[in-house]
C-alpha positions in Angstrom: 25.8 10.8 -24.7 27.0 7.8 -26.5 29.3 7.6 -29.7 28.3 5.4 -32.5 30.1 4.1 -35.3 29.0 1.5 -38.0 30.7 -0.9 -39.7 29.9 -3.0 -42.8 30.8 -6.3 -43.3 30.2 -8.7 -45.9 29.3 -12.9 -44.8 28.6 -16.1 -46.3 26.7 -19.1 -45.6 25.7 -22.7 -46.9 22.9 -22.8 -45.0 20.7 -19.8 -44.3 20.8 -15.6 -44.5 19.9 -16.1 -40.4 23.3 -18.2 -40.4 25.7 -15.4 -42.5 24.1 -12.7 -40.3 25.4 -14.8 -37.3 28.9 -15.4 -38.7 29.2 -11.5 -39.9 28.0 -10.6 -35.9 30.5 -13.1 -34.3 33.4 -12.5 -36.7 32.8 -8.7 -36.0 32.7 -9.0 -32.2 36.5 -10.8 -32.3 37.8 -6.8 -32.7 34.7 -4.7 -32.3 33.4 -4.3 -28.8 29.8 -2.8 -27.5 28.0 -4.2 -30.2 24.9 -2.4 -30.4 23.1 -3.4 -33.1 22.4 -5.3 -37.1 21.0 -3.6 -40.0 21.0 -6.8 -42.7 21.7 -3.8 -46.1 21.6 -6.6 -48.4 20.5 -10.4 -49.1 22.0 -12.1 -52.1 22.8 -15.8 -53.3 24.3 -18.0 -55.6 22.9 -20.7 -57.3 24.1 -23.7 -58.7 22.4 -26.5 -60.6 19.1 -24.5 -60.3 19.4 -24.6 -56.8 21.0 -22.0 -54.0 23.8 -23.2 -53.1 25.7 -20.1 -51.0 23.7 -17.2 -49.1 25.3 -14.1 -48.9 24.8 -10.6 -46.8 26.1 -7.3 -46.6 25.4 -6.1 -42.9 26.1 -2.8 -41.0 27.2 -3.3 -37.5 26.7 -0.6 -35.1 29.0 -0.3 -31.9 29.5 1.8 -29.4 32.7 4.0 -28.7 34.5 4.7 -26.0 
């Protein structure tokens, strides 16, 4: 039997969602080991001058514990 735990983490990027998701997964896994899994919650961005100019998710990270 494995113990789970989630996390939820909140990333940024210029570029893409794909690109925040990454950061939010990489940043995570500095402290967090056994990374399991990526639920993306929530996909939101800013816009400036009618265009988006910063993508933003909230993720839940699911590792596994020891």
């Amino acid at each position: 039997m494995a113990v789970l735990k989630v996390i939820e983490v909140l990333a940024n990027s210029d570029n893409s969602w794909e690109e925040a998701t990454n950061k939010a997964v990489e940043h995570a896994s500095k402290s967090v080991k056994n990374i399991r899994s990526v639920y993306v919650n929530e996909q939101s961005a800013q816009v400036k001058d009618g265009k988006v100019s910063e993508y933003r998710v909230n993720v839940k990270i699911t590792f596994e514990v020891n």
